[in-house]
C-alpha positions as CSV (number, residue, x, y, z in Angstrom):
1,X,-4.6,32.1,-5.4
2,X,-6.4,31.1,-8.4
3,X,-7.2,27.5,-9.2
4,X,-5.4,24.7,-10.9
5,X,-7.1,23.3,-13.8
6,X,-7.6,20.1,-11.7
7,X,-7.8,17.8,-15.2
8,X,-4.3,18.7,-15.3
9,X,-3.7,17.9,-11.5
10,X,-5.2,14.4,-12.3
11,X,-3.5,14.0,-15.2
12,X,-0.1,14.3,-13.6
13,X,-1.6,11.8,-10.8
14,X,-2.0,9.6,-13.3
15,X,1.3,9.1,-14.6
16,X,2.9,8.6,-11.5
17,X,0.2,5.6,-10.9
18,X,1.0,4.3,-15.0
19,X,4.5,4.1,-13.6
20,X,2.9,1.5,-10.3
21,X,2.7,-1.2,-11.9
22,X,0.9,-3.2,-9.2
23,X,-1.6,-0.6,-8.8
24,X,-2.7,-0.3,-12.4
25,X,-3.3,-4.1,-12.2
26,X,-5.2,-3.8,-9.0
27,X,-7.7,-1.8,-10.5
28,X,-9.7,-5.2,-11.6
29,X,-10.9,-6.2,-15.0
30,X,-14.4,-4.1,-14.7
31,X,-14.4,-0.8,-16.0
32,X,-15.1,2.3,-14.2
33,X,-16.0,5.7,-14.8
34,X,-15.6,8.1,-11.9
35,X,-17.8,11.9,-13.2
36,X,-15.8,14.8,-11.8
37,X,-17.8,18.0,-12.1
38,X,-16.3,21.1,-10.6
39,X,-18.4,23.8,-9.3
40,X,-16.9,26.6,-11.3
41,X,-15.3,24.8,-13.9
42,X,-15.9,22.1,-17.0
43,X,-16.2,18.6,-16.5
44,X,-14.3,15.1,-16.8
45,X,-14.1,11.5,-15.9
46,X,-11.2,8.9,-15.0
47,X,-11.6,5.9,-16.4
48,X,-10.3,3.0,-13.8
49,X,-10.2,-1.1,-15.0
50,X,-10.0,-3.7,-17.6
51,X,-6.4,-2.0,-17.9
52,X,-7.6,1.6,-18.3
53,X,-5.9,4.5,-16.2
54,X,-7.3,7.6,-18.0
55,X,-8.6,10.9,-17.9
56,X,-10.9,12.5,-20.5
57,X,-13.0,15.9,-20.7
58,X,-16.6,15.8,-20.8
59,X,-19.7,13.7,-19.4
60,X,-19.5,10.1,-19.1
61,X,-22.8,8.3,-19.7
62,X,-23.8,6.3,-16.2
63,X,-20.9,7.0,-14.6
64,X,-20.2,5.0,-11.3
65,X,-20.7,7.5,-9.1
66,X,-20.1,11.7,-9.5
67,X,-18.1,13.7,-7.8
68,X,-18.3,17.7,-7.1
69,X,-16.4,20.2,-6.0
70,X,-14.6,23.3,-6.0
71,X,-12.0,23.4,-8.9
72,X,-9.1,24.2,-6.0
73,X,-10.3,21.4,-4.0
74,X,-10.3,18.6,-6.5
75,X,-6.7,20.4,-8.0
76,X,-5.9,20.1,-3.9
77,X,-7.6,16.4,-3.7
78,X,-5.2,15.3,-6.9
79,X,-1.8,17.0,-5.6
80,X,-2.1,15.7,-2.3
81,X,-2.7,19.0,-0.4
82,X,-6.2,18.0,0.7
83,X,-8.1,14.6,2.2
84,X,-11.2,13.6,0.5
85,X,-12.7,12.6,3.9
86,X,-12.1,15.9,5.6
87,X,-13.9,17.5,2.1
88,X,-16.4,14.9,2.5
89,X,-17.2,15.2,6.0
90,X,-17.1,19.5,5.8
91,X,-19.3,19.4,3.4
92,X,-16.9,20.6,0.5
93,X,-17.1,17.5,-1.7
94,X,-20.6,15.9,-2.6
95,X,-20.5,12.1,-3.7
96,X,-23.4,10.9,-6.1
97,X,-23.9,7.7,-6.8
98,X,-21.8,4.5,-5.4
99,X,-20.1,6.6,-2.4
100,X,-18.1,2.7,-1.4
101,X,-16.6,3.1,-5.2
102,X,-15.9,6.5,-4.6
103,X,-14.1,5.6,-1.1
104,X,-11.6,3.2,-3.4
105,X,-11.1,5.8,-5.8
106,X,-9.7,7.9,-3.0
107,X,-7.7,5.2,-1.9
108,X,-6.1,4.3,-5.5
109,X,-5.2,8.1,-5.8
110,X,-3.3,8.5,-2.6
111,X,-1.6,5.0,-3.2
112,X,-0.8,6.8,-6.8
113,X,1.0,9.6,-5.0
């Protein structure tokens, strides 16, 4: 099976969270920028606070902490077909930087779905 572009994944996870009101405004008023760099693909960065839900292609400059994988794990990760935790703990998903951030991020996304 060949892999979802997972930018497109996320940005479909993102406008069912737009559409939680709550949950947008739970983000806090410090912006965030979680680095998502896919092992066999290009990468992006979500940009979480200060009223900001978005996705954007490219590098981020200091992001809060970097996250790679496969392109069909993240894809997996942002549809809800996979657990960051179980691709954490096999090994599958590598967390740089601020791994507690990181931990909220996951939680924010699965509240989103």
């Amino acid at each position: 099976m060949a892999a979802q572009d997972p930018f497109i994944e996320l940005g479909r996870l993102i406008e069912r969270a737009r559409a939680n009101k709550e949950l947008v405004e739970g983000l806090g008023a410090r912006e965030k920028n979680f680095q998502f760099r896919p092992t066999d693909g290009e990468p992006f960065y979500l940009t979480t606070g200060g009223g900001k839900l978005e996705a954007s292609r490219g590098e981020v400059t200091s992001p809060t902490a970097t996250i790679v994988a496969s392109s069909q794990d993240l894809s997996d990760l942002f549809a809800g077909r996979a657990d960051a935790f179980k691709l954490f703990f096999s090994g599958r998903l590598r967390v740089q930087g601020n791994v507690f951030e990181a931990q909220e991020l996951a939680k924010i996304l699965g509240q989103a779905r």
